[in-house]
Structure formats: C-alpha cells, structure tokens
N, C-alpha and C positions, 0 to 999 in steps of 0.2 A: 447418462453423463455426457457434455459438452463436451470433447476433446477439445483440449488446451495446448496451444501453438507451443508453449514453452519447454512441453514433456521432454520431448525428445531431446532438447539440448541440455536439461537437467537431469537427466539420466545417462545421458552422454558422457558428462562431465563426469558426474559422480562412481562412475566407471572407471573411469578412465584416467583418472585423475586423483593423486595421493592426497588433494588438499578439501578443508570441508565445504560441504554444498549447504548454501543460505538460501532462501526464499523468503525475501519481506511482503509487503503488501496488507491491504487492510483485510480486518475480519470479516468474514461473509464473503468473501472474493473467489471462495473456495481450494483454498490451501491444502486444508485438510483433505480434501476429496482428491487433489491431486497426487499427494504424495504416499494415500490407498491406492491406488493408482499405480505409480512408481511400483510401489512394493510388491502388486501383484503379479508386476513384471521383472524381475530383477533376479538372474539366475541363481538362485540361489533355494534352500527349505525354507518353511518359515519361522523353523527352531533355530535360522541363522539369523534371525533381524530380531533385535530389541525396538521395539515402538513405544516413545514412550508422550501423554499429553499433557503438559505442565499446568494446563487447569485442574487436571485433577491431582488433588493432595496425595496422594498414595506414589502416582506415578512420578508428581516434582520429589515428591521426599528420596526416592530411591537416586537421581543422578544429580540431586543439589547437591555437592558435599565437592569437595577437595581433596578428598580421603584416596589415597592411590588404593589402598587396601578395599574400598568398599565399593571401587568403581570395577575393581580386577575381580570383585566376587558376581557384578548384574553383568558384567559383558564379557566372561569365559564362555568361551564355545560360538561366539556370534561374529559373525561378518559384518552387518551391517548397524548401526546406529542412528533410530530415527525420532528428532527429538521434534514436535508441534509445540509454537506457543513458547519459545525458549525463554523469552524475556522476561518468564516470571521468575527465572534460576537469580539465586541469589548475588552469585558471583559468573556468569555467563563465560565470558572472555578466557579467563582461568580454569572453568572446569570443563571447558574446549582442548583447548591448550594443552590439561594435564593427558585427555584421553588420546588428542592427534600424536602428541609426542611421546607416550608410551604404547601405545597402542596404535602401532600404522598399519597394521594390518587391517583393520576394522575401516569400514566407509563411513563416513558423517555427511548426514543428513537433516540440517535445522529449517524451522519456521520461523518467523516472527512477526507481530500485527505492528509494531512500534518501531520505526526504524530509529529513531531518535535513544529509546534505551536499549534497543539490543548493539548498537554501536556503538554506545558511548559505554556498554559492560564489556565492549568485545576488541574496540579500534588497538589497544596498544598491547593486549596479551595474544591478539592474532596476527598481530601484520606478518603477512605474506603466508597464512595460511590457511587463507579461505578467498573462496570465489561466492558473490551475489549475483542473486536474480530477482525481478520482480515479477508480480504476481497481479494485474489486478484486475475488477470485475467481466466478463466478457469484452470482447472487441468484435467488434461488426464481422470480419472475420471469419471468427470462430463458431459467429451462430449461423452466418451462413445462409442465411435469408435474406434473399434482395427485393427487398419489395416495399411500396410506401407504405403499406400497416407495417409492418416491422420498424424499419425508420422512425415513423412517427410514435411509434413505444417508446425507443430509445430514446429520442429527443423529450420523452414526457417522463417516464419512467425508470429512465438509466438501464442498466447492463449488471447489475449485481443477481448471481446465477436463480438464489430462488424468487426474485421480484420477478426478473424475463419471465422464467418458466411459470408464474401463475397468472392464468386466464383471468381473474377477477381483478377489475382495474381498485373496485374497492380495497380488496385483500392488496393488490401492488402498496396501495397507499398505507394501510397499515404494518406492511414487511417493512417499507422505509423508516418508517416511525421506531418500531421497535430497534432497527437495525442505528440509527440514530440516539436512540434513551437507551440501549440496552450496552450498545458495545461502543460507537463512536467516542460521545463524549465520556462514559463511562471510566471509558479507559484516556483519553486524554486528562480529563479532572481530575483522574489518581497521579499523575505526572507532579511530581513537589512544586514546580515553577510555577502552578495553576495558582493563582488568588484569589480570582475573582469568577464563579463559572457564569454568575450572568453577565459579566464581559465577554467572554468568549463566547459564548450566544450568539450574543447581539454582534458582536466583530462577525460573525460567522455567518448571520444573516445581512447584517449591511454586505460584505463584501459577495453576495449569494448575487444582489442588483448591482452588482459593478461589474460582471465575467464578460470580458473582452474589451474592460475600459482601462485606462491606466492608472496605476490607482496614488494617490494624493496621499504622503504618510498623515500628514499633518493637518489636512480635511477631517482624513477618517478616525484620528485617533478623538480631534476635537466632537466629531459625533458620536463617537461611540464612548465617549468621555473617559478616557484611558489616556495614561501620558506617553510617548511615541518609545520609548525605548521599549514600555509593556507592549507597545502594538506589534512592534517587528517582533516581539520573541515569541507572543501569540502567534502572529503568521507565520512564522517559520517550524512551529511546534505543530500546527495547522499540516502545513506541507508534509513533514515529516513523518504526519500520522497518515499520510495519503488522503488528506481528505479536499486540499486544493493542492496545484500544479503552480509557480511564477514563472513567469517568460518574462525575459528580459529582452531589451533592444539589443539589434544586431546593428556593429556600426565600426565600419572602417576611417572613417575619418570622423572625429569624436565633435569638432567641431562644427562640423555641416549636421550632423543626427541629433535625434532625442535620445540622450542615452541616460537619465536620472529615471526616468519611471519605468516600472515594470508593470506587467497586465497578471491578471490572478483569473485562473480556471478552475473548477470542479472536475475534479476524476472522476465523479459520477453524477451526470446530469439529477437522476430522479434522488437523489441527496440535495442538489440544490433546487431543485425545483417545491421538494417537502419541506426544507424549511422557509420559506416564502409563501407556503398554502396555494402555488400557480400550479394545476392541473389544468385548464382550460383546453381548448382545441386549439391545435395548432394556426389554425386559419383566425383564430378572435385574439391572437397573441402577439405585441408588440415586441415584446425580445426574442421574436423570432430567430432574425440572425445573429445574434449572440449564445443562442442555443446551437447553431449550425456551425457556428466559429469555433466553439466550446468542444461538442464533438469531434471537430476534426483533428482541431489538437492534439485530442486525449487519444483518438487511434491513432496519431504517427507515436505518441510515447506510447502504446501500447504494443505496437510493433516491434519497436524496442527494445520492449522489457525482458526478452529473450536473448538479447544480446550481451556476451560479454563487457562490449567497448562499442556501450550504445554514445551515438556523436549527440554532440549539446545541440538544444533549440533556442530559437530566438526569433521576436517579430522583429520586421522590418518598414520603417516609415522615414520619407523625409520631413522638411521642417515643412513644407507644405500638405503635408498631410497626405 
C-alpha cells in the first residue's frame, strides 16, 4: 500500500474528536484501503469496531433502519463504527444522527463515492456534527517518485492507485475503461436528475478538450445540444461526483477582471485522457500544457484535501490576457 497523506489527520480527528468522520472522494481512489488501514491502527480489539460495506446487501441491511432498538442490538459492545459506501443508506443524515446522539460513546467513521447524495441525505440532520475530508486518487507526493517516467505516466495515465501500480500501459488503459463503465458513470446515471446518459458523455467528453480553457455555457450546451440550465446541473453533478474540478476567476476589482467564466479540470488526467482515446507520447502531443496545467492544479487540491479549512482556489488573468 501507498501511504496516504490524509491518515494521519483522519485518524487524528476521529480520536480525538466526539463528532463523525466523512471521507468523500471517488471510487477506486482507494477509500476502502485506507480506512483497513485506519482500523488496523486504532487502539482498540477488533471485537470493538463494527465495519460495515453498504455494497453489500447483508451489511446495508443491518445499519439502514432508524430503529433505535435495532441499531442498540449491531453496536452493544463496540467502540468504533465504520461505515464504507454510506450513500446507499437509505436515510444517511438520520441514521447518523440517531447513533451520534445516542450513542457518543461509539467513534463514526463513514465513506462516500457521491458527494452530492451523501450531503444532500446528510446536510440538515447533521449540521454541526461531523467533520469531511477528501480522499482522491494519488498525488505526486505520495507516490514519491521524482522522475520523468513517473511524471510522464501521470500526465498519460492519471494517479488512480491500481492504474499507477500496473506496469502494462495496455492493462492501464483497460483499468480506466472499466473504472469509467463500471463505477464512474454507473453510479452518476443512477442519480434521478440524469435524463439523458448520452448527454452526459458527450458533455463529458467535449469538455475532456477544453481543460484549462474557459469554458462558454452557451457554446457548449449548443454543441453538445442540451439546453443551458441541463448543462450547469450536468457540471455541477460532474464536479460533485469528483470527476472534474471548476476554477473560477480570482478578482479584486470586478471591473478591470474576467470574472464570468470559469476553467473545468479533470481530477484524474488518465480519466480524461481515456475518454478522448489520447494515449499518444507526450513529445507528438499538442495539449501538452494543458495537461501540465491540469496537473498541477489537481495536486495543490490534493494537498488540501487533508485539510480541515482547505482555502478556495482561483485562476487569475487580466483583460489582457
């Protein structure tokens, strides 16, 4: 395993602190593997921790409920509470809530691939009683390797843990794919606001050739022939799923700035680079530095994502470009 920047202040917290611990971030980013992780360090036996995976039917069935009676019967005797995947609970927010506040003795521990439904089950039956963190695929960092092949992976390949670690650039290209059809859209197209999935494709790929341009609501929704209200609630549902980043302009005098357009990033290069079919060598590659832009972006937010009261980003340009 990678060791992951974030451990330590996720376990920190969750120590130390009576309130629940979230970890968002997309799937395959290695969530799960980190909060194995967490558990195998965590003073405690491990007839104290309830672990439980909401993919699997058995384990959602035992802490979906609301039922005080039924939650007081899986977690007598446990100290800790570790829920993966939370966003498939039926009532999230609520069956939080009912175990923080009967139950403070016990630590919480949740995942979730969807920032968009695990806060919108969670924002108003939690406020003020949980702390986030972000979770997403390697950062330069942490793999720890300074060297041009390394770089030149990432700028081709992305940073999602088992794409890096497989030596076969074929096999890279097929982890994408799957990781893409299997989990990406999969779970974004279960989302009820989805109408159209080959709009969201194609949004998904147009804006794959725009990463570090500004982007045009009213261009893009005309090509990708969606009407602009569906395009913002796509990109934002996009964002939400970690699958791109917006940067907005930074701008003290709103007058003198460009302050209507935002720029749109990939949180994982070899995600944008797979759906666009550009594997090519970096040296026969025209968006060279928009790949390099894209990057660097995405480690200062990845840097961040460790942070309680990570500060806001924003590009900066004048009217002159």
């Amino acid at each position: 395993m990678i060791p992951r920047a974030i451990q330590g202040i996720v376990t920190k917290t969750l120590l130390e602190s009576s309130k629940i611990v979230i970890i968002l971030g997309p799937r395959q980013a290695g969530k799960t593997t980190l909060i194995n992780e967490i558990c195998t360090n965590l003073p405690s036996s491990v007839d104290e921790i309830l672990k439980l995976n909401c993919d699997i039917e058995e384990d959602l069935g035992l802490v979906d409920t609301t039922s005080l009676s039924s939650l007081q019967h899986i977690l007598d005797g446990k100290s800790y509470l570790i829920i993966d995947e939370a966003q498939r609970m039926t009532n999230t927010g609520l069956t939080l809530k009912i175990i923080h506040d009967n139950f403070p003795e016990i630590k919480i521990l949740v995942t979730g691939s969807s920032s968009f439904e695990i806060k919108n089950k969670m924002s108003d039956a939690l406020t003020g009683r949980y702390y986030d963190f972000t979770l997403y695929p390697l950062s330069y960092a942490e793999i720890g390797q300074e060297n041009k092949q390394t770089l030149e992976s990432i700028l081709t390949y992305g940073e999602y843990p088992d794409v890096f670690l497989e030596p076969n650039p074929e096999l890279k290209k097929a982890q994408l794919a799957r990781i893409i059809d299997s989990f990406l859209f999969k779970d974004i197209l279960a989302y009820s606001r989805i109408r159209s999935s080959e709009s969201l494709i194609n949004l998904t790929r147009a804006i794959a050739f725009q990463i570090g341009s500004e982007i045009n609501e009213n261009e893009l929704s005309s090509r990708v022939k969606i009407d602009r209200k569906t395009l913002v609630s796509y990109l934002d549902i996009l964002e939400k799923s970690f699958v791109i980043k917006k940067l907005h302009p930074y701008s003290q005098n709103p007058r003198r700035e460009i302050g209507r357009r935002y720029k749109v990033y990939f949180t994982d290069l070899g995600i944008r680079n797979q759906l666009i079919g550009q594997f090519n060598s970096l040296q026969l590659r025209e968006d060279y530095g928009k790949l390099w832009e894209n990057f660097l972006i995405i480690e200062r937010l990845k840097k961040w994502g460790k942070s309680l009261t990570p500060p806001p980003s924003y590009f900066w340009r004048n009217l002159n470009g």
